[in-house]
PATIDO-771456 format. One record per residue (C-alpha): x, y, z; residue in one letter; residue number from 1. Coordinates in pm, 1 decimal. Layout:
// PATIDO-771456
NODE,c1,c2,c3,code,pos
NODE,X,Y,Z,A,NUM;
...
END
This chain:
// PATIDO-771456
NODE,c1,c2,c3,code,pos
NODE,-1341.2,-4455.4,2600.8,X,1;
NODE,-1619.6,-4299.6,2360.2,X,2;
NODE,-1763.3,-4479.2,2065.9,X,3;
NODE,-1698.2,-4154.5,1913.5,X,4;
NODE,-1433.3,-3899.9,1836.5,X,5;
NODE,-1705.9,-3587.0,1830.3,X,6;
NODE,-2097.9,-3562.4,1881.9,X,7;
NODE,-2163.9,-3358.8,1533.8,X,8;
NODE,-1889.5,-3321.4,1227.9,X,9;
NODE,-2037.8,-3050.5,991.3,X,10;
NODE,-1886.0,-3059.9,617.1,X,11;
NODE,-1860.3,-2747.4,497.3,X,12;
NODE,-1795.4,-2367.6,686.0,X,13;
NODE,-2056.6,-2151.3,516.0,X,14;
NODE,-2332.5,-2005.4,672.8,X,15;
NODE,-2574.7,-2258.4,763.9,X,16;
NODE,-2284.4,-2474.9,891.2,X,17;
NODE,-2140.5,-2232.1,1132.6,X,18;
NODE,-2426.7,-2156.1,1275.3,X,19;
NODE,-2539.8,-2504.3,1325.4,X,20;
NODE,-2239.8,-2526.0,1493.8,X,21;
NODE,-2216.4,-2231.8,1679.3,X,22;
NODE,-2559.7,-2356.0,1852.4,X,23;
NODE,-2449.2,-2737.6,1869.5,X,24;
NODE,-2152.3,-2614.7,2072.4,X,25;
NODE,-2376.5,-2384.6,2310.6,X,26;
NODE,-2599.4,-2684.2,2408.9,X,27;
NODE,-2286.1,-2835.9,2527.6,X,28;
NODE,-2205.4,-3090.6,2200.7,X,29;
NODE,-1790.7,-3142.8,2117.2,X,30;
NODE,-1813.9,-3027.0,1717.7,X,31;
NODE,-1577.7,-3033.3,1452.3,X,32;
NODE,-1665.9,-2844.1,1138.7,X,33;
NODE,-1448.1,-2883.5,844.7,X,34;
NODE,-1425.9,-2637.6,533.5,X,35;
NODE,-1200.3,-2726.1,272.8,X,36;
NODE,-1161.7,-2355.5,104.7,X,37;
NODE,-1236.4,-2080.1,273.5,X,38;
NODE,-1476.8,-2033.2,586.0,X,39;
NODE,-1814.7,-1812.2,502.4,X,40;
NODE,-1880.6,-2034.2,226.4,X,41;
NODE,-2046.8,-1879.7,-125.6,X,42;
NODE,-2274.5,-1595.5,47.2,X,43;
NODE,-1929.3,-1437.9,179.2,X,44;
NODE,-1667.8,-1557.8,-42.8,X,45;
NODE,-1830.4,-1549.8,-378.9,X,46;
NODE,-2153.7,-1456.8,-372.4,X,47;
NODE,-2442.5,-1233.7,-173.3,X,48;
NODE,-2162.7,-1045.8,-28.6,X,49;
NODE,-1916.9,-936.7,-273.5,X,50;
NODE,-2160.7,-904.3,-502.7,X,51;
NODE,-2393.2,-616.6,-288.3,X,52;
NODE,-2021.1,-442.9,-289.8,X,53;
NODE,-2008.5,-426.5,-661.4,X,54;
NODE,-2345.7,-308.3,-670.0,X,55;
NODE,-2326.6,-43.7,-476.3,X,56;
NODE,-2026.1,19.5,-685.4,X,57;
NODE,-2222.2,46.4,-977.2,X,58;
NODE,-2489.3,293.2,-871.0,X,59;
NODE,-2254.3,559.4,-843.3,X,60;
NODE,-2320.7,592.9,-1221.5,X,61;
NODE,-2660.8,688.7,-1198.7,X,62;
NODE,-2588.1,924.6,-868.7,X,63;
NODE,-2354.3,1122.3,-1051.5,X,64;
NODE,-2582.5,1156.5,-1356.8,X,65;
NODE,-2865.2,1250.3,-1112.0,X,66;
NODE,-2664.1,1508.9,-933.1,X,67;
NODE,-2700.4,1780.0,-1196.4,X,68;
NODE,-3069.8,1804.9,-1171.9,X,69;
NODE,-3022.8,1905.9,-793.1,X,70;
NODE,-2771.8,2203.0,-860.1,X,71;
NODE,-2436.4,1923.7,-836.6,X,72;
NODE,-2163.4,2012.7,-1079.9,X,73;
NODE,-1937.7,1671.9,-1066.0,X,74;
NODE,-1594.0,1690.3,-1220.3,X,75;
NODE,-1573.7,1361.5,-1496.0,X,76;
NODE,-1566.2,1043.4,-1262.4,X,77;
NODE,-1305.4,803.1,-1346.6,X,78;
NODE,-1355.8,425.7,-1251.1,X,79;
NODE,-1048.0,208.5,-1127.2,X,80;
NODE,-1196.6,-158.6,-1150.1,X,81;
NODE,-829.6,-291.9,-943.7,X,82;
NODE,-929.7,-53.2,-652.2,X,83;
NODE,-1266.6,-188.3,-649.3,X,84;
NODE,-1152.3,-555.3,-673.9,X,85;
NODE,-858.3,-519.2,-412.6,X,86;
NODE,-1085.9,-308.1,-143.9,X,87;
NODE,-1343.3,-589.5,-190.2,X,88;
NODE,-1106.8,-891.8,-169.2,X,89;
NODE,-986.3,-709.9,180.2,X,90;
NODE,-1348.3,-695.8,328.9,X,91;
NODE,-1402.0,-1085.7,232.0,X,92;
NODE,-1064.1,-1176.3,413.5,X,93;
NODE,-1210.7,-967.1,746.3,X,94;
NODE,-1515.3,-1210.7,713.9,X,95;
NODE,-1395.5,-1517.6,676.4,X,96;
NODE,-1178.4,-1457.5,971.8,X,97;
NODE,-1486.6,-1342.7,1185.5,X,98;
NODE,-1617.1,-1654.2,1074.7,X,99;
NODE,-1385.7,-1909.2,1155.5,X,100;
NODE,-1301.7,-1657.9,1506.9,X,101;
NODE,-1701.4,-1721.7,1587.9,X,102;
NODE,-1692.9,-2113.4,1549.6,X,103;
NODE,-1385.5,-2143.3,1773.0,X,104;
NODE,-1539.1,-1916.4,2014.3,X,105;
NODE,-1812.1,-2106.1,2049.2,X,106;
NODE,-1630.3,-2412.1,2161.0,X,107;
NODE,-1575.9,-2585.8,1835.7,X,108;
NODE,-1284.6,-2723.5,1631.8,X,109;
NODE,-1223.7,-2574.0,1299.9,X,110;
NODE,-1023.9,-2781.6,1041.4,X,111;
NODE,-917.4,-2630.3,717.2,X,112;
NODE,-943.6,-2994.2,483.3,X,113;
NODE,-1196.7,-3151.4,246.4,X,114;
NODE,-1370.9,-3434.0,481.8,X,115;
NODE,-1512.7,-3751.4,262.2,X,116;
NODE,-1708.4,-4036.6,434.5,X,117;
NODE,-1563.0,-4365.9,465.7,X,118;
NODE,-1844.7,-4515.6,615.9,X,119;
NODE,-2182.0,-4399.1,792.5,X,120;
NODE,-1977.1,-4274.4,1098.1,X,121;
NODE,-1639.0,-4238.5,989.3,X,122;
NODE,-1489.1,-3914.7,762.8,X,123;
NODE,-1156.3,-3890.3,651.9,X,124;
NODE,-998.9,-3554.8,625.2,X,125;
NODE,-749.7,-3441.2,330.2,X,126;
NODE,-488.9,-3393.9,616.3,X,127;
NODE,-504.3,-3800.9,722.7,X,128;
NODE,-682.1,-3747.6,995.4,X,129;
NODE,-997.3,-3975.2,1052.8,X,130;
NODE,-1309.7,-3841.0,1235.0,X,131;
NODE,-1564.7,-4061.6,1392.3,X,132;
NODE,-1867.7,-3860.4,1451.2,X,133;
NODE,-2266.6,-3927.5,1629.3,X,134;
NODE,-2399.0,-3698.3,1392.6,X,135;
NODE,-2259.2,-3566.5,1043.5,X,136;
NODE,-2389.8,-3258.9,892.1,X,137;
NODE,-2350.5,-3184.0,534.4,X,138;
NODE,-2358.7,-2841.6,429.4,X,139;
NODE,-2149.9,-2816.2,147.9,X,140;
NODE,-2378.2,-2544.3,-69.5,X,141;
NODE,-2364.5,-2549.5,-414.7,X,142;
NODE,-2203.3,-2410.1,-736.1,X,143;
NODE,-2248.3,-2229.5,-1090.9,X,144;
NODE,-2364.2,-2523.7,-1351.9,X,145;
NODE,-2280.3,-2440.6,-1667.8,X,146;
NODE,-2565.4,-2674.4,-1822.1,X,147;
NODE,-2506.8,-2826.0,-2162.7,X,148;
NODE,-2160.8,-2859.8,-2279.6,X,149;
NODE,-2114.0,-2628.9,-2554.3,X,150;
NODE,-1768.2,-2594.7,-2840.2,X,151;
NODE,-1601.4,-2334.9,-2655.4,X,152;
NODE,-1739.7,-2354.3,-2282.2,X,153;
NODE,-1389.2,-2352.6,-2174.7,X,154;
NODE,-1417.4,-1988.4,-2226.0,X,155;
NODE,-1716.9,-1907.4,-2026.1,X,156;
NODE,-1676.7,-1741.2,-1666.3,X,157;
NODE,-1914.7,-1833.1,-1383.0,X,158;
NODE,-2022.4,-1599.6,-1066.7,X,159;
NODE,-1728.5,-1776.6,-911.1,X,160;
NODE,-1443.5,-1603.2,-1173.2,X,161;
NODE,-1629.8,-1323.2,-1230.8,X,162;
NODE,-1507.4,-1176.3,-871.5,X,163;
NODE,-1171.0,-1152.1,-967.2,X,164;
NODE,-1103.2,-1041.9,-1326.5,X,165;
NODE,-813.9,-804.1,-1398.2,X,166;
NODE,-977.3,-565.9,-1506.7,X,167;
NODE,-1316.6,-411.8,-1614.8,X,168;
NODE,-1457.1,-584.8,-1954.1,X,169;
NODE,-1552.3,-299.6,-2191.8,X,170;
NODE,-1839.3,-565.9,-2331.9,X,171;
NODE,-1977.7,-850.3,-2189.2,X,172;
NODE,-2187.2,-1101.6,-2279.2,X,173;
NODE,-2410.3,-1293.5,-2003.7,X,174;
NODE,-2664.7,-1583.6,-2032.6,X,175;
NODE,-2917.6,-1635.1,-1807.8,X,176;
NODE,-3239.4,-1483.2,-1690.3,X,177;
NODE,-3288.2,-1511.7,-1320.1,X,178;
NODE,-3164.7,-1276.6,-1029.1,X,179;
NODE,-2739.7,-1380.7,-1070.2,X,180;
NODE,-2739.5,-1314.7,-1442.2,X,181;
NODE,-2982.3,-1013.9,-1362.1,X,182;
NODE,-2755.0,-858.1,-1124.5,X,183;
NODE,-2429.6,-863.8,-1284.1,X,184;
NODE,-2545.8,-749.5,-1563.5,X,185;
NODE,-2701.4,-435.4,-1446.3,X,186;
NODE,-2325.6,-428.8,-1203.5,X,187;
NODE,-2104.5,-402.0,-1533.9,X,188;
NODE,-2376.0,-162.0,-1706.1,X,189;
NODE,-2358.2,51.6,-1450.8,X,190;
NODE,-1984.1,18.3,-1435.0,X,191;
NODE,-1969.5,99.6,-1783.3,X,192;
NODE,-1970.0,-199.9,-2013.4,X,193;
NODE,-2151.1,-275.1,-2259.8,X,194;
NODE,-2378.8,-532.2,-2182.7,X,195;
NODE,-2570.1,-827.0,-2356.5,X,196;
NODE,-2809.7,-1067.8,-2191.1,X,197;
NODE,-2907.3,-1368.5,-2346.8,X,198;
NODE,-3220.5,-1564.4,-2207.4,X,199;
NODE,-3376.6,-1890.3,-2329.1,X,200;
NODE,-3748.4,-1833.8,-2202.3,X,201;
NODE,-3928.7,-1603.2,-2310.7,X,202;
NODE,-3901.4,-1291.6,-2008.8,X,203;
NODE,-3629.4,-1294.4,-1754.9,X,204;
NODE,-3716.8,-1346.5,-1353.3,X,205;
NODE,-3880.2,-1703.2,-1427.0,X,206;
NODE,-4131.0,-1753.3,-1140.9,X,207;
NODE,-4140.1,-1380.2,-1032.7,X,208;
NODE,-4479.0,-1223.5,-1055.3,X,209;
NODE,-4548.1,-1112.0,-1414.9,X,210;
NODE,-4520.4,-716.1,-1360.9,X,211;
NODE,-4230.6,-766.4,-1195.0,X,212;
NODE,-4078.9,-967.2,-1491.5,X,213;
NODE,-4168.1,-729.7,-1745.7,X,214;
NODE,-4143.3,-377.7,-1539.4,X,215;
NODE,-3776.0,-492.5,-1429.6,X,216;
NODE,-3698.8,-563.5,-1831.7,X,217;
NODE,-3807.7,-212.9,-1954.5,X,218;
NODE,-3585.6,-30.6,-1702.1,X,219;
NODE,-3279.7,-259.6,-1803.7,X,220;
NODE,-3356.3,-193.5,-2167.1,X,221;
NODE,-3396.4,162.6,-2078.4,X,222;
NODE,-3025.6,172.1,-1918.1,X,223;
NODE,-2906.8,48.0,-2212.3,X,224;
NODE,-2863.6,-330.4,-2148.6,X,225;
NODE,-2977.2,-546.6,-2488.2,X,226;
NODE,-3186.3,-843.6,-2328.6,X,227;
NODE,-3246.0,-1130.1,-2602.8,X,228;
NODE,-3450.7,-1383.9,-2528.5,X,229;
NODE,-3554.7,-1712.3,-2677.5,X,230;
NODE,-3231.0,-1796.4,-2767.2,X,231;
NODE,-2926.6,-1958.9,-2648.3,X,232;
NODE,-2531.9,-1915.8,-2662.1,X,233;
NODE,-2465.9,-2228.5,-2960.7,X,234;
NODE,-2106.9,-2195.1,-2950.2,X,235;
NODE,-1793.7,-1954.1,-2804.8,X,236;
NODE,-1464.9,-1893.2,-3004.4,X,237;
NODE,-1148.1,-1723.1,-2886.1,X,238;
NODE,-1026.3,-1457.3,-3155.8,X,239;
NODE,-743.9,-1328.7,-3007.0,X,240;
NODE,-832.6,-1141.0,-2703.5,X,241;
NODE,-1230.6,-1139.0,-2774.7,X,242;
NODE,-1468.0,-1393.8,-2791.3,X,243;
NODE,-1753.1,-1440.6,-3042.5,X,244;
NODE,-2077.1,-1665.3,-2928.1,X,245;
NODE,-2302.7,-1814.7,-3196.8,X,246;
NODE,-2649.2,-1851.0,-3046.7,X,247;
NODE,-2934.5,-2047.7,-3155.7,X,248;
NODE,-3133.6,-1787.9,-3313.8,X,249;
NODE,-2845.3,-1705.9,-3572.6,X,250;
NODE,-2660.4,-1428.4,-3464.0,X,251;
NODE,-2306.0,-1402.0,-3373.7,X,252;
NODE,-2230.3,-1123.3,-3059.4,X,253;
NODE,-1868.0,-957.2,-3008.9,X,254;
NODE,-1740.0,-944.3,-2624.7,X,255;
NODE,-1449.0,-928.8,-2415.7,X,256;
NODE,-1559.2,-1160.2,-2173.3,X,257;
NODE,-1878.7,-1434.8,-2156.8,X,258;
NODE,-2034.9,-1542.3,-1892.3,X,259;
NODE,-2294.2,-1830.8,-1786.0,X,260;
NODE,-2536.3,-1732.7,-1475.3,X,261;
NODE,-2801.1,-1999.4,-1598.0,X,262;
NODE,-2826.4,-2263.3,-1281.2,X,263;
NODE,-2632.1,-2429.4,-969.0,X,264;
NODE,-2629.4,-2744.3,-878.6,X,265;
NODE,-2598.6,-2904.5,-530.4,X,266;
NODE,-2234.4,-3033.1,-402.9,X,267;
NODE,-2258.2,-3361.4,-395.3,X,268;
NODE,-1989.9,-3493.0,-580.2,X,269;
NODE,-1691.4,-3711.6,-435.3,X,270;
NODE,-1825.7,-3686.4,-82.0,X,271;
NODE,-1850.0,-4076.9,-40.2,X,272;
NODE,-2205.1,-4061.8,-18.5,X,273;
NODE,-2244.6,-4393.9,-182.2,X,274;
NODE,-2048.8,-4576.7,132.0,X,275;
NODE,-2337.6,-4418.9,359.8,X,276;
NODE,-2653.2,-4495.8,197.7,X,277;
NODE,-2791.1,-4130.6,195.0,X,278;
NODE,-3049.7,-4108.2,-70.0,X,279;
NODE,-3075.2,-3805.2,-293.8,X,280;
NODE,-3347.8,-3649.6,-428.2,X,281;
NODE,-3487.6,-3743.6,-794.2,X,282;
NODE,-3604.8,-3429.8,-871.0,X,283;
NODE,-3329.7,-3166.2,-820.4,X,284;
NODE,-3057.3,-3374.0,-769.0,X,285;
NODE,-3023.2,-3257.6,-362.8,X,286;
NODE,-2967.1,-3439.8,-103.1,X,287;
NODE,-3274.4,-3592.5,10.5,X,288;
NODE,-3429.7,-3467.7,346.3,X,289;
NODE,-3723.2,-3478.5,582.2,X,290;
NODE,-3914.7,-3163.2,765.8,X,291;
NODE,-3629.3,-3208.2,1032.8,X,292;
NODE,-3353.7,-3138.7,718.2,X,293;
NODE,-3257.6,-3567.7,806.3,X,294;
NODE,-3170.9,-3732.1,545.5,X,295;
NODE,-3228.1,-4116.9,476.2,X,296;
NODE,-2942.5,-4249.2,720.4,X,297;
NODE,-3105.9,-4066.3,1060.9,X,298;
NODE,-2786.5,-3943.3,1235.8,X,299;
NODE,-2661.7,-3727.9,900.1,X,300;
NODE,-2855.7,-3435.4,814.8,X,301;
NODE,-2841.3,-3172.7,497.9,X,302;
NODE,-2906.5,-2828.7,540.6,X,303;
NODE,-2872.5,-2499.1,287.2,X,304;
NODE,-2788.0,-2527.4,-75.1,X,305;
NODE,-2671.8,-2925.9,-111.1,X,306;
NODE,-3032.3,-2965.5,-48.8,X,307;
NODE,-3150.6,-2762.7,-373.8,X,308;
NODE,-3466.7,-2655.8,-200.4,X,309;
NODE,-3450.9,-2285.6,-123.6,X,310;
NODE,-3098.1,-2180.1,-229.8,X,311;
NODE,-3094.4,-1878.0,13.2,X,312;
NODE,-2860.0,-1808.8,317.8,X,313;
NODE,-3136.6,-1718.2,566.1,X,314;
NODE,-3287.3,-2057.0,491.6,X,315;
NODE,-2945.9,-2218.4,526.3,X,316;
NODE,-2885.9,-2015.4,893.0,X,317;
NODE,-3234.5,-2073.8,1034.4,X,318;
NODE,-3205.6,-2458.7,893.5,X,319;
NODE,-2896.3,-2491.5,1080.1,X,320;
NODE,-2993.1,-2326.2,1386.2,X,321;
NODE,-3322.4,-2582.1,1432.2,X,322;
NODE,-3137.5,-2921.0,1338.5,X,323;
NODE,-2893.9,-2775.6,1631.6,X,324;
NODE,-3223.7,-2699.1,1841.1,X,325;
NODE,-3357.5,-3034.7,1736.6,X,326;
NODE,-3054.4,-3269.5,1790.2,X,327;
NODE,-2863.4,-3129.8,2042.7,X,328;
NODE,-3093.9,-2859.8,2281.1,X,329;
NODE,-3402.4,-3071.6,2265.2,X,330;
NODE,-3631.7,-2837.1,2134.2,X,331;
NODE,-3766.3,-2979.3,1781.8,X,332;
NODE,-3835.9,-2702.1,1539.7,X,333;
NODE,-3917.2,-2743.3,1203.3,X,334;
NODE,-3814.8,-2453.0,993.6,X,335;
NODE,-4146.6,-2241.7,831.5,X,336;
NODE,-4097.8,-2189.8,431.1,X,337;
NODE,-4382.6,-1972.2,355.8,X,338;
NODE,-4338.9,-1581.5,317.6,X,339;
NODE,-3955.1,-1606.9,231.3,X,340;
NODE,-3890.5,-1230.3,162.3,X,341;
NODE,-3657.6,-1247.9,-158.2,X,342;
NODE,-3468.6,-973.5,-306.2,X,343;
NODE,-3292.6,-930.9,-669.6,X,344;
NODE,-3022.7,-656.3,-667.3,X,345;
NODE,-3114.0,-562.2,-1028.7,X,346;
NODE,-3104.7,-215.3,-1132.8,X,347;
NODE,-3371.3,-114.9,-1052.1,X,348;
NODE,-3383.2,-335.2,-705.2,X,349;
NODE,-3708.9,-592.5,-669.8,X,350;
NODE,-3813.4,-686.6,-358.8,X,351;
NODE,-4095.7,-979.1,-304.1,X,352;
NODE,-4271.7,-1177.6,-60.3,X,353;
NODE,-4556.0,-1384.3,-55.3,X,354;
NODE,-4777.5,-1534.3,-362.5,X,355;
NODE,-4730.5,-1349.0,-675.4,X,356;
NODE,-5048.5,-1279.3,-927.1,X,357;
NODE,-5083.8,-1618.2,-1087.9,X,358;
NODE,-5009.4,-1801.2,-790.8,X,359;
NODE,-5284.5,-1632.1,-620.6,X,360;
NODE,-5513.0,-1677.9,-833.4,X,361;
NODE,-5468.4,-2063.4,-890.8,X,362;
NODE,-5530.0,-2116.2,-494.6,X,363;
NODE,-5792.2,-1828.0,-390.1,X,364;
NODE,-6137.9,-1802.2,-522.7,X,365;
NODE,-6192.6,-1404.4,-549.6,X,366;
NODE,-5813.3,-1192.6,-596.7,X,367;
NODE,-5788.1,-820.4,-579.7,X,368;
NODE,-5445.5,-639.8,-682.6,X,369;
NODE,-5305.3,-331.1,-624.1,X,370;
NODE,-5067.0,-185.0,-786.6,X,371;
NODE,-4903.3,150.6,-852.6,X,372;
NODE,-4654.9,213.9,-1127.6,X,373;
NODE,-4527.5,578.5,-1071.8,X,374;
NODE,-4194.3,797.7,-1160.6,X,375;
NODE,-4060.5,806.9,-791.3,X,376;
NODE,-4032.3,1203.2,-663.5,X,377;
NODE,-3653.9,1216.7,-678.2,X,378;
NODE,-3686.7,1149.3,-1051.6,X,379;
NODE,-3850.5,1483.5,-1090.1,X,380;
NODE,-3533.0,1711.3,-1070.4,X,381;
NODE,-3335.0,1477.2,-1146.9,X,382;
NODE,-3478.6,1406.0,-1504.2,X,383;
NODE,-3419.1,1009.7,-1515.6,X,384;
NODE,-3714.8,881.8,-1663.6,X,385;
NODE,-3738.3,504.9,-1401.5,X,386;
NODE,-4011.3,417.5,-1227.4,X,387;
NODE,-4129.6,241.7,-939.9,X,388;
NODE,-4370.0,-37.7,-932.0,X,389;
NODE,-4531.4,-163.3,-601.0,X,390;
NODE,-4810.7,-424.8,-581.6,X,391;
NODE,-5032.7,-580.4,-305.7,X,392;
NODE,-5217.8,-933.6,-384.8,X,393;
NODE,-5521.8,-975.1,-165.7,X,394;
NODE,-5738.6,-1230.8,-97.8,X,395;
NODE,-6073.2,-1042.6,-134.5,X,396;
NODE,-6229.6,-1317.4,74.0,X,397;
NODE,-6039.5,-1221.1,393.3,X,398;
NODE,-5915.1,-917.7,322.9,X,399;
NODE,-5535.3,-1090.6,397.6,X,400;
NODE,-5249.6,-941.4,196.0,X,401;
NODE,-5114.4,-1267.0,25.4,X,402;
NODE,-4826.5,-1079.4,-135.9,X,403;
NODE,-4631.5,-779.2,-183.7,X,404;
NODE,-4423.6,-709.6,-490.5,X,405;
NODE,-4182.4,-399.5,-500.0,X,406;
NODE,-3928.4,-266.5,-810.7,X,407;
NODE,-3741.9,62.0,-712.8,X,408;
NODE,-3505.6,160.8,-467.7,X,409;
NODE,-3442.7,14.9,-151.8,X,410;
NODE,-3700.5,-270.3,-234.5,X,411;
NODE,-3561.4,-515.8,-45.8,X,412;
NODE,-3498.2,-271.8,255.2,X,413;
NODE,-3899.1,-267.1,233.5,X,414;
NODE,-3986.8,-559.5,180.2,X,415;
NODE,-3793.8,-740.8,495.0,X,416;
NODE,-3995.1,-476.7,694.0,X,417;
NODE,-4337.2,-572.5,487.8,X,418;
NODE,-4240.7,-902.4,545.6,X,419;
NODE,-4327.5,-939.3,892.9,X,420;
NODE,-4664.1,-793.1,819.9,X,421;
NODE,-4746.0,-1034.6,564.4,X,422;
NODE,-4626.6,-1337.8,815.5,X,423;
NODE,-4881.8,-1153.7,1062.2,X,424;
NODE,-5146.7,-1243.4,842.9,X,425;
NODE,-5210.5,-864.6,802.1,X,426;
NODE,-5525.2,-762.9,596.3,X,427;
NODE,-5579.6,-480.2,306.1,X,428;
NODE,-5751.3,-308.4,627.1,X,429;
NODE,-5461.7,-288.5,872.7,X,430;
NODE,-5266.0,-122.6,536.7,X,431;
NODE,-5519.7,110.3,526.0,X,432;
NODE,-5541.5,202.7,816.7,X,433;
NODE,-5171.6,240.5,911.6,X,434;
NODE,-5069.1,693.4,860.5,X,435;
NODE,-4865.3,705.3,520.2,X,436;
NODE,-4509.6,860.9,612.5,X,437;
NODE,-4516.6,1141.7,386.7,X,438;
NODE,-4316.0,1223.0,116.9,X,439;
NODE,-4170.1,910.2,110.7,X,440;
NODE,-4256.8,645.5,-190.2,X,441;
NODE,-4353.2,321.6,24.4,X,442;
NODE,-4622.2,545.2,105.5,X,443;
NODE,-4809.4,421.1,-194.6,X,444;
NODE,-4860.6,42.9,9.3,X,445;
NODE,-5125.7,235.4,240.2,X,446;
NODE,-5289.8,472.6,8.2,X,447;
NODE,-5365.1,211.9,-282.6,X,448;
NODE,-5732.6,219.2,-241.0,X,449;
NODE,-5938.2,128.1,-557.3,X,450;
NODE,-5788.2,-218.0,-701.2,X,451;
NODE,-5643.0,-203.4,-1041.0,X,452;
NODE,-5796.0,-557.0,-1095.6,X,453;
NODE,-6060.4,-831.9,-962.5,X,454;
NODE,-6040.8,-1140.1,-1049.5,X,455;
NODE,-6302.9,-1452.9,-965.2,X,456;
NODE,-6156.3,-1826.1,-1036.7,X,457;
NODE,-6417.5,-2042.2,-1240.6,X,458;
NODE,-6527.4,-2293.6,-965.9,X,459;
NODE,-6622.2,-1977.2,-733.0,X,460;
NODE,-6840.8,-1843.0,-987.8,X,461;
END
């Protein structure tokens, strides 16, 4: 008889924990993985997913006000927000159940229950049943924080309500200033609201290179969205079916609906971590974990989200796929963190990867950009007045690209694909020298010859 009901018990069915599992089970291991809401966790129940759905919902907007420029007559569009909502609940449900189909396929046990530890070794599950596992691996993501508890926060919607509200807010107010708040906000502008975004710093897209920040914040403005920033929502009242939030600066804003995108915090909470001993991290309140995603008790590891690392569902997958590698298939593999393409499905779209401007130029002694800010050619007919921004950070030293910053269309689609050149360690030479694809607008990344800027750090002077 085994010391142990299962080789690897996974908390929580999201992405990074089904494919740990999925690969735990193909190097032979007997897994359990137990998800206590819905399988796919928050990048296909509540988050990445449903959200790319609304915004491609949303850009219909600006494609029928484009249209006319190119000859289009369109007959007035109307907008049915319960279509929307139901058609995008039904795609969700067809993921989840590819998602739980794929873990069982792969050999392991699926249990729809909330697991808490009882000790090191032993998890209890909401249905009775108690698990005994080698190896326990939490992946239990994270969720909206709503930050400082404010009169009237009982009002405030997160990114986890905002999925599924009855109908289409004809204003809406939204604080935060990184890429949830971002995105929603330019969703419901382009859906038609009228939309207010309040920010505490001073530009939105905190840690994004500067000309990102402040290119992305004209073309909001320009669409219509009011950004405020250096301010804060004080206080949210009900008056019968609106809502009226005080913020610090003075001001009092009108809305239908309010909603907090400012922060998430790991899930942590009332998993009986305490009876195991695993240590969490001072800084960001994460679980604690080495290069091998262990934590401080060696048979439980953390992957995705609960860490509060890199909050991205790549990271989360290829995390999950090398503890599997590591524990179970005897291949260590530690998982590489520089060069994390990132997108922000903004309106306009910014894609990034690599060192941005400042970062640059605090490690490299000598720092060329590039950078072309141009009205894109379908703009021309059309007679919207966006741009595009692209920018190349080099280290004028080697000639590598260090980063690449896109804001326009299909950014993101761009940057995955520049991505893998900037991983290669490419140089400002091999752009050069690749043919520009003609008339396309990533052509501008190989025909940016002259640098818009030098710069030469102190110390290398």
């Amino acid at each position: 008889m085994t010391e142990f009901d299962t080789d690897l018990f996974v908390i929580g069915g999201g992405s990074g924990g089904v494919r740990a599992a999925r690969i735990a089970a193909g190097h032979g291991a007997r897994v359990i993985v137990a998800e206590e809401y819905r399988f796919g966790g928050t990048c296909v129940i509540r988050g990445c997913v449903p959200k790319k759905l609304m915004v491609y919902a949303s850009h219909f907007h600006h494609d029928f006000r484009d249209a006319a420029g190119f000859g289009w007559t369109v007959a007035e569009a109307q907008f049915d927000w319960p279509t929307l909502i139901a058609n995008k609940d039904k795609e969700i449900a067809r993921l989840e159940s590819i998602y739980a189909t794929n873990v069982e396929k792969s050999g392991a046990r699926t249990v729809k229950a909330r697991a808490v530890f009882e000790d090191p070794h032993t998890l209890r599950l909401s249905t009775g049943e108690t698990v005994r596992a080698k190896y326990v691996l939490i992946a239990t993501g994270g969720a909206p924080n709503h930050g400082t508890m404010i009169p009237g926060i009982e009002h405030v919607i997160s990114s986890n309500e905002v999925f599924h509200l009855p109908e289409l807010p004809k204003r809406i107010l939204i604080q935060g200033g990184g890429y949830i708040a971002l995105e929603f906000a330019c969703i419901f502008a382009g859906l038609g609201s009228d939309v207010t975004l309040v920010y505490r710093g001073d530009n939105i897209l905190r840690g994004f290179d500067e000309d990102v920040r402040s290119h992305v914040r004209t073309e909001m403005e320009r669409a219509g969205i009011s950004i405020l920033t250096g301010c804060t929502v004080a206080k949210v009242e009900k008056l019968g079916d609106e809502y009226t939030s005080h913020l610090s600066s003075g001001s009092s804003i009108a809305s239908d609906q309010v909603m907090f995108a400012i922060g998430r915090h790991p899930n942590v909470a009332n998993l009986g971590l305490e009876k195991t001993g695993v240590a969490i991290n001072p800084d960001n309140g994460g679980i604690a974990v080495n290069e091998y995603c262990q934590t401080s008790v060696p048979h439980i590891y953390a992957i995705g989200d609960v860490t509060h690392r890199i909050n991205l569902t790549p990271v989360a997958i290829r995390e999950g796929h090398a503890f599997a590698d590591t524990v179970f298939g005897n291949r260590p593999g530690q998982v590489d963190y520089t060069n994390i393409p990132t997108a922000v499905f903004s309106q306009p779209e910014v894609g990034t990867v690599g060192l941005t401007e400042s970062q640059a130029r605090a490690l490299y002694d000598r720092v060329d950009i590039y950078k072309a800010d141009f009205r894109p050619m379908k703009a021309t007919l059309s007679g919207s007045q966006v741009r595009t921004l692209m920018k190349l950070i080099v280290d004028a030293d080697s000639d590598r690209v260090l980063g690449c910053h896109i804001v326009g269309p299909e950014a993101g689609e761009l940057v995955q694909v520049i991505a893998i050149a900037v991983k290669m360690k490419a140089t400002k030479a091999d752009f050069d020298s690749t043919m520009a694809l003609h008339p396309t607008a990533a052509e501008e990344l190989v025909t940016m010859r002259t640098p818009t800027a030098r710069y030469v750090r102190d110390a290398a002077e």
